[in-house]
C-alpha positions as CSV (number, residue, x, y, z in Angstrom):
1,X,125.3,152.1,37.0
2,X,123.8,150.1,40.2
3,X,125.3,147.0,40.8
4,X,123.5,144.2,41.8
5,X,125.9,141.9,43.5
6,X,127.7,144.9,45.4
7,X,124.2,145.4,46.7
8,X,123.7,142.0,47.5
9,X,127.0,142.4,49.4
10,X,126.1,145.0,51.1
11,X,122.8,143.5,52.1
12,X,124.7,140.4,53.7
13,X,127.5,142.5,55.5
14,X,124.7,144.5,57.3
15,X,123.0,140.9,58.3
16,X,126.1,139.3,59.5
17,X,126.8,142.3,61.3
18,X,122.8,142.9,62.7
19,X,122.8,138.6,64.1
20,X,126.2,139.0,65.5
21,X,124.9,141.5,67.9
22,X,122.7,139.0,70.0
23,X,121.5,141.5,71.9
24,X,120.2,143.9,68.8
25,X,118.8,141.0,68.0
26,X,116.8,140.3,70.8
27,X,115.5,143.7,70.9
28,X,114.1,143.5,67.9
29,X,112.5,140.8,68.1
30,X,111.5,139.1,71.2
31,X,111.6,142.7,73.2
32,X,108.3,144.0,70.8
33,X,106.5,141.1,71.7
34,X,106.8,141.4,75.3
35,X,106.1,145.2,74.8
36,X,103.5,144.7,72.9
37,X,102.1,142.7,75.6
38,X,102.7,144.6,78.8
39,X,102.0,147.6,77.0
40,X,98.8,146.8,75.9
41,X,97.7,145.9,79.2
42,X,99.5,148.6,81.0
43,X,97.8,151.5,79.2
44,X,94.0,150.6,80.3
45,X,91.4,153.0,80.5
46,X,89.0,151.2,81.8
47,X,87.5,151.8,85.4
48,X,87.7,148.4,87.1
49,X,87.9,147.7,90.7
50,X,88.5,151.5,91.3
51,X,89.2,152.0,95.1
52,X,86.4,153.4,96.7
53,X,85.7,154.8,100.3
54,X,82.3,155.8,101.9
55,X,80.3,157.9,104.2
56,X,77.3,157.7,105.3
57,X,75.9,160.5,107.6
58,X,72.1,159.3,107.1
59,X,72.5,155.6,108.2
60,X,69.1,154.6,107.3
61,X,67.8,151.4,105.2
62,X,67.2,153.9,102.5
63,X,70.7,155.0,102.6
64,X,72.2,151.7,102.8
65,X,70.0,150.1,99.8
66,X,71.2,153.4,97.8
67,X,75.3,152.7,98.7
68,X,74.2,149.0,97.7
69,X,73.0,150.0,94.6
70,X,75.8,152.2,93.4
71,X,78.4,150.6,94.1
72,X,77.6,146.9,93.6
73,X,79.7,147.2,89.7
74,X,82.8,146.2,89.0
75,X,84.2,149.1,88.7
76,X,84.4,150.1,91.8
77,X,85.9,148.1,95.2
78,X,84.9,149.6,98.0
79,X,87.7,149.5,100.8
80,X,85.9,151.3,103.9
81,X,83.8,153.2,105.7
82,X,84.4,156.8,107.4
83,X,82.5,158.6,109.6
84,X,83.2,162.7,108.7
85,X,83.9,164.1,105.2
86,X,87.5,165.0,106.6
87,X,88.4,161.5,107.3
88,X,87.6,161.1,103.5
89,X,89.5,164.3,102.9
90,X,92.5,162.7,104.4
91,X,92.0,159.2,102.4
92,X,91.7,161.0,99.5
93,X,94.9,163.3,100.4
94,X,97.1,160.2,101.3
95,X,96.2,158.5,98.3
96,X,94.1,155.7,100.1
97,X,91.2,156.0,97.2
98,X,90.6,157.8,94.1
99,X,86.9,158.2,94.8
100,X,84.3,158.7,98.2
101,X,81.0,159.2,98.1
102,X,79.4,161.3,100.8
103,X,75.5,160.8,101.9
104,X,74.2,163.6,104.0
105,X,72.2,163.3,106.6
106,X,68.6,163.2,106.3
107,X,69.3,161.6,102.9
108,X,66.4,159.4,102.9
109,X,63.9,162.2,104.1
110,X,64.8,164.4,101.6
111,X,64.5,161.0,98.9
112,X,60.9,161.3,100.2
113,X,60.1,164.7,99.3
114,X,62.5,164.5,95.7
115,X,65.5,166.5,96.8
116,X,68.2,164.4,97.7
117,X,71.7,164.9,97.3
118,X,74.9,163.0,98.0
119,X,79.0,164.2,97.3
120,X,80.9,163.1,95.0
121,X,84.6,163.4,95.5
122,X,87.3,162.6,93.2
123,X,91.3,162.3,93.3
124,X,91.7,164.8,90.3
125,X,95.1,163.8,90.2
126,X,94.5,160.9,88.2
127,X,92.1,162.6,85.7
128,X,91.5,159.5,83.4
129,X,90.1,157.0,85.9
130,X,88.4,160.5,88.0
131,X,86.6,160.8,85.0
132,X,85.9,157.5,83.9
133,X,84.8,156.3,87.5
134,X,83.0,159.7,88.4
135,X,80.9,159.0,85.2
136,X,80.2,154.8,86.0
137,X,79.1,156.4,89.5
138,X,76.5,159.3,88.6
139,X,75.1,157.1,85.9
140,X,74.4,154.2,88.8
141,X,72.9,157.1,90.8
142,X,70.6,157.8,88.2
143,X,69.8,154.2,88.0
144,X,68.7,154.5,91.2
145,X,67.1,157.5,91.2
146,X,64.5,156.2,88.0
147,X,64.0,153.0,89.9
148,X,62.9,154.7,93.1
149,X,60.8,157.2,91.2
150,X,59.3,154.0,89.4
151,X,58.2,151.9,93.2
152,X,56.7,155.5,93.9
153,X,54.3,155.9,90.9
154,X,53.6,151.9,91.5
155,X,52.8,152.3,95.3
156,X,50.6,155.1,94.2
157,X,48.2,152.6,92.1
158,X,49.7,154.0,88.8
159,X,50.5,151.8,86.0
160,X,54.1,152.6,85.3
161,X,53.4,151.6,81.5
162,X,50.6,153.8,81.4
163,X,52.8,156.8,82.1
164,X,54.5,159.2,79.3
165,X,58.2,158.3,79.2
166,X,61.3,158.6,77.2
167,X,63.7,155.8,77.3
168,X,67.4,156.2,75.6
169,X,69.0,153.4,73.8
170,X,72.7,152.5,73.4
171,X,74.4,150.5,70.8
172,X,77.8,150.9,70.7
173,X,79.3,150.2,67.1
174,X,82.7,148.1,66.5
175,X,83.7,147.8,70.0
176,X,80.3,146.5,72.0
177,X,81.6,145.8,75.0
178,X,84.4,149.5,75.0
179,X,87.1,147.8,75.9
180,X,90.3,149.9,76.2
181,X,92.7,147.0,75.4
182,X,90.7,146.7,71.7
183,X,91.7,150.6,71.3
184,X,95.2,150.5,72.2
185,X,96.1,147.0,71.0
186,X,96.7,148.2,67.4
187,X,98.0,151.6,68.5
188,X,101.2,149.6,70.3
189,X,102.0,148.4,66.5
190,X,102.5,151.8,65.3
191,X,104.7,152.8,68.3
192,X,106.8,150.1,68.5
193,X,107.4,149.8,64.7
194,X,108.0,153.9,64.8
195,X,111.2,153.9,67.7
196,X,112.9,150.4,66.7
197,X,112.8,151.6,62.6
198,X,114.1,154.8,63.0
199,X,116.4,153.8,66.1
200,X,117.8,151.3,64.2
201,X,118.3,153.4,60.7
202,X,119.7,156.0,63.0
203,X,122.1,154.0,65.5
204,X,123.3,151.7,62.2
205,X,125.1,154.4,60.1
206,X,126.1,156.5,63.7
207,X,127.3,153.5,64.9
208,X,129.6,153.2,62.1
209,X,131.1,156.6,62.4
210,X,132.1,156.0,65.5
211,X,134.1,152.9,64.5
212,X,135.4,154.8,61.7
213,X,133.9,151.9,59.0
214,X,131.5,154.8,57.6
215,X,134.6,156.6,56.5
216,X,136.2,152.8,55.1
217,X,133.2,152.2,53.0
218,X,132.5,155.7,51.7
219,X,136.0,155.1,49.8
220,X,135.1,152.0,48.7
221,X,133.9,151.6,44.7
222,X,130.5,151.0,46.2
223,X,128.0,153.9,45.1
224,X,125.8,155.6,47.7
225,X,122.8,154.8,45.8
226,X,123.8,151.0,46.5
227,X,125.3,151.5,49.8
228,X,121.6,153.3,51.1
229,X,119.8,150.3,49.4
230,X,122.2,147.8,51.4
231,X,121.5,149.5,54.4
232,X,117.4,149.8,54.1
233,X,116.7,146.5,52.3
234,X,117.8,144.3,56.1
235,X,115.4,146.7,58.1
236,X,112.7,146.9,55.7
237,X,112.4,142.7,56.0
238,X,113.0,143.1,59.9
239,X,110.4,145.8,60.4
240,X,108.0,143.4,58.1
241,X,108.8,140.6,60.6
242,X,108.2,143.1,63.7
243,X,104.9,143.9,62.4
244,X,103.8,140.4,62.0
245,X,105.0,138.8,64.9
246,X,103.4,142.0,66.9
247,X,100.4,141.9,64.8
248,X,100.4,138.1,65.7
249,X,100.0,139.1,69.3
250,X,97.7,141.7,69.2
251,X,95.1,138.9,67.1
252,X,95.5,135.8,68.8
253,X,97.0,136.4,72.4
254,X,95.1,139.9,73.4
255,X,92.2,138.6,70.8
256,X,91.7,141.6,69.2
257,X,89.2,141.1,65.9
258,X,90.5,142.0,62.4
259,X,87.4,142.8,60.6
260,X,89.1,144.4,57.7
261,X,91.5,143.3,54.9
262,X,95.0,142.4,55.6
263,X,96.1,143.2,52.2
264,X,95.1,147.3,53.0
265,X,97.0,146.9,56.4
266,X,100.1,145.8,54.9
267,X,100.3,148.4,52.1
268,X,100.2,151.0,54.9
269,X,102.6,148.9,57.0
270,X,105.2,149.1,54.3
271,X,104.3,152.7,53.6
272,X,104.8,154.0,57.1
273,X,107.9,151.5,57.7
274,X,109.3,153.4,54.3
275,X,108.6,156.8,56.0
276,X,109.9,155.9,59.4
277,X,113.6,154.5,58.1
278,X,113.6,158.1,55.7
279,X,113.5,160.0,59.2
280,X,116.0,157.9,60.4
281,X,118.3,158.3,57.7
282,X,117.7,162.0,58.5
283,X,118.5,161.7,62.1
284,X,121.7,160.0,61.1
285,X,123.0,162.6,58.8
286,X,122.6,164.9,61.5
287,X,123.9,162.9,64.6
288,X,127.6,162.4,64.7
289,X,127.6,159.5,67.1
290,X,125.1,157.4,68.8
291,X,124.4,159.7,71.7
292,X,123.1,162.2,69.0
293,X,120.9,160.1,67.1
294,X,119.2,158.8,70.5
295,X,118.5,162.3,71.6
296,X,117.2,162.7,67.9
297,X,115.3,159.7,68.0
298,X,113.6,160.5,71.2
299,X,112.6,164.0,70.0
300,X,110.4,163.0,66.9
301,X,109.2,159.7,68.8
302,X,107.2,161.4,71.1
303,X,105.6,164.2,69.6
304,X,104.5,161.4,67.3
305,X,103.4,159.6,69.7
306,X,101.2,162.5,71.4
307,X,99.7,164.4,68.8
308,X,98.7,161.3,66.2
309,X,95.6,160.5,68.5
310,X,97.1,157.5,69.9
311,X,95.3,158.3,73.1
312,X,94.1,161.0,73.5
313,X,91.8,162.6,70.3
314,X,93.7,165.2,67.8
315,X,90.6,167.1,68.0
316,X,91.6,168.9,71.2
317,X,94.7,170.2,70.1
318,X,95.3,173.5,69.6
319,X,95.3,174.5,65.9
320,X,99.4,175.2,65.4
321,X,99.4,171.2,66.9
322,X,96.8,170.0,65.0
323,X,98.6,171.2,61.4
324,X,102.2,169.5,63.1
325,X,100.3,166.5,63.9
326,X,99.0,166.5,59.7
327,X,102.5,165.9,58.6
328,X,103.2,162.9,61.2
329,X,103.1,159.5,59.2
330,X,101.9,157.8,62.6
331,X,98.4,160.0,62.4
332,X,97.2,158.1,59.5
333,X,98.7,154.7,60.4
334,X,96.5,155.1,63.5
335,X,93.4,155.8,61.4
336,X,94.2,153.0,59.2
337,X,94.9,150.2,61.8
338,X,92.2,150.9,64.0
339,X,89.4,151.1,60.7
340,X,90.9,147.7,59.4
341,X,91.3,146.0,63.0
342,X,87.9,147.1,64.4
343,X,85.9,148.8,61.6
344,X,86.3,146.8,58.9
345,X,87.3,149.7,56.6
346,X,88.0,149.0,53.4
347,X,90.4,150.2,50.5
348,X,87.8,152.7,49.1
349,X,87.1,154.5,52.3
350,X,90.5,154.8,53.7
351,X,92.5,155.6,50.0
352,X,91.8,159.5,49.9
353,X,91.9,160.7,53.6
354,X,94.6,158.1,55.1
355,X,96.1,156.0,52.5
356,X,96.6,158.7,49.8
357,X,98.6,161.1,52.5
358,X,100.5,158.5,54.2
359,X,102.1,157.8,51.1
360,X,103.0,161.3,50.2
361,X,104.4,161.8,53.4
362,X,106.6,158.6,53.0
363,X,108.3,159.2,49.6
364,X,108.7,162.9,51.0
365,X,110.2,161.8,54.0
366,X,112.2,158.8,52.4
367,X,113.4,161.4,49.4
368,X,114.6,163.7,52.2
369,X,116.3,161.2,53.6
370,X,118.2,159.7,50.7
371,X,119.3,163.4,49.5
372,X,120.6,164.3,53.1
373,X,122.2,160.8,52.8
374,X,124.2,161.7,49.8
375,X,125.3,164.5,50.6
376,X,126.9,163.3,54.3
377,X,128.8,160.6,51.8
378,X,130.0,163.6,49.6
C-alpha cells in the first residue's frame, strides 16, 4: 500500500536537496527568463536594416529616382556604392553585404521602351534573410515599375481610373504586422520547458547513482511507486513555475497577445510537462551517470526541436520525418501555444487534432517511463 507521509518525505528530501544546489537553482529559474528573452530576440526573421551595396552603370535621374525608390524601407541600409559588378562580387565574397543591386547601363532607355532590367544578387549563404530581403526588394521594384507605368498612361492624357485594372489586396490574419518575435515568442516556452524537464528528471536519479544514494534508497522500505512520485511531484510544481514566469515574459515584456483561454494552455502545459519528465525518466534508466543522460538528453532535444515546426514548417519534411515528428509531444504543444497565443483557438478546435494526441503521447511516454523505472529499482 502507498504511503502518504513516506511520499511526503520523499517530496521534501528532493526540495532540500534541489534549493541547496544554488546554482540548480538559478538555472531553473532566473536562467529561462533570460533565455526566454535573448532567445526570442535572437531568432528574428525579419529583414531589417539588411546591408545593402549598389551599382549603378546607368547614372541617370531615372536610375537614381529608381535606387531611391527601392531601397528607401527599412529593411534594407544601404552601405555604399561600387562601380563594376566585380567589386560587388568581392563585397558580397568578403561578407561586406548580403545583398547588391546592379542597374545596367542604359537602364532608363530601356524604362522608356518597357524592357528594363536590373541584377539582383544575394549572399545565398544566409538563405533566410536572402530570401526574405530578395523578396522586400523585387516587390519594391514592382512598386516602382506600376507607378512609372501609371505617370506614363497619365502623361498620355489617359485617365488612370478609366483604365481596366486588377488590384490585389492583403490582410494578414492574427499577426497584422508579421512579426517574427510574435512567432517564436511562444515557441521558446516549449523548448525551454522541453531540455530543463527532462534534464532535470534525467540528471536527478543519475546524479544519485553516481553518489551511490540511488543504491541507499532502493533498500530502503520506501516503494518505487512512492519513491517515482517523490521524485516527479518537485519538478512537476517547478516546471509549472517555469512556464509561468516564462509565459510571464513572453506577455508582458516581449508583448505578445494571448487571444485564447489560459485554462486550454495550461491543460496542455501540464500534459506536455507530464510527457517530458516520462522521457526523462527513460533517459535515466538508460544512462549510468550524468555524462550519459546529457548525451541522451541532447539527442531527443533536438530532433524535437527541428522537426515539431518550431521554425521551419513540418510540411517540408520528408515523409519517414514527418511520421517521427507525429510522435514528438513538442509538435502539438506548438500548435497549441501558438492557436491560443495568437489565434484565439479554443477548446473545441484544438481537442481532436492537438489536445487529444498530446495526451496519448504523454501517458504513453510517462507509462514507459515508470515501467523502465521499476525495473532499474528491481
Amino acid at each position: 500500500m502507498i504511503s502518504g507521509s513516506r511520499i511526503k518525505r520523499m517530496v521534501a528530501k528532493e526540495f532540500r536537496q534541489f534549493f541547496r544546489d544554488k546554482l540548480m537553482l538559478g538555472l531553473s529559474i532566473m536562467i529561462p527568463i533570460l533565455q526566454t528573452l535573448i532567445l526570442s530576440y535572437a531568432v528574428n526573421t525579419d529583414a531589417v536594416n539588411v546591408p545593402t551595396v549598389v551599382c549603378d552603370m546607368d547614372r541617370t535621374r531615372v536610375s537614381r529616382d529608381f535606387l531611391a525608390s527601392v531601397t528607401s524601407s527599412v529593411a534594407f541600409a544601404v552601405i555604399g556604392e561600387e562601380l563594376s559588378v566585380h567589386d560587388v562580387e568581392r563585397v558580397l565574397d568578403r561578407g561586406g553585404a548580403e545583398l547588391a543591386l546592379y542597374i545596367p547601363s542604359g537602364f532608363s532607355r530601356d524604362l522608356q521602351h518597357g524592357d528594363a532590367q536590373v541584377l539582383i544578387l544575394v549572399n545565398g549563404a544566409d538563405s533566410i534573410t536572402a530570401t526574405v530581403a530578395s523578396a522586400y526588394l523585387i516587390q519594391a521594384a514592382a512598386s516602382y515599375d506600376v507607378e512609372v507605368k501609371r505617370e506614363t498612361i497619365l502623361r498620355q492624357g489617359y485617365r488612370a481610373d478609366a483604365l481596366p485594372s486588377v488590384r490585389g489586396e492583403t490582410r494578414v490574419f492574427y499577426n497584422p504586422d508579421l512579426r517574427s518575435l510574435w512567432f517564436m515568442g511562444p515557441g521558446i516556452m516549449a523548448i525551454l520547458l522541453l531540455v530543463l524537464l527532462q534534464s532535470f528528471a534525467a540528471f536527478s536519479i543519475s546524479k544519485e547513482k553516481e553518489l551511490g544514494t540511488f543504491e541507499q534508497m532502493v533498500i530502503t522500505p520506501i516503494r518505487p511507486t512512492e519513491m517515482l512520485l517523490g521524485k516527479i511531484i518537485p519538478y512537476s510544481l517547478i516546471g509549472a513555475l517555469d512556464a509561468a514566469a516564462i509565459g510571464g515574459v513572453v506577455v508582458w515584456v516581449l508583448g505578445v497577445p494571448v487571444r485564447g483561454s489560459i485554462l486550454v494552455l495550461a491543460a496542455a502545459m501540464a500534459l506536455f510537462i507530464l510527457a517530458t519528465l516520462g522521457s526523462g525518466l527513460l533517459l535515466s534508466a538508460a544512462s549510468a551517470n550524468q555524462q550519459q543522460a546529457q548525451m541522451l538528453n541532447l539527442f531527443l532535444a533536438f530532433p524535437s526541436i527541428l522537426l515539431s515546426g518550431f521554425m521551419f514548417p513540418r510540411e517540408n519534411l520528408p515523409l519517414v520525418f514527418l511520421w517521427i515528428s507525429d510522435v514528438i509531444p513538442m509538435t502539438y504543444l506548438l500548435r497549441i501555444i501558438r492557436g491560443v497565443f495568437l489565434k484565439g483557438t479554443g477548446f473545441a478546435e484544438l481537442w481532436l487534432p492537438n489536445l487529444l494526441p498530446l495526451a496519448v503521447l504523454s501517458v504513453v511516454f510517462f507509462v514507459l517511463g515508470v515501467i523502465r523505472f521499476h525495473k532499474r529499482l528491481d
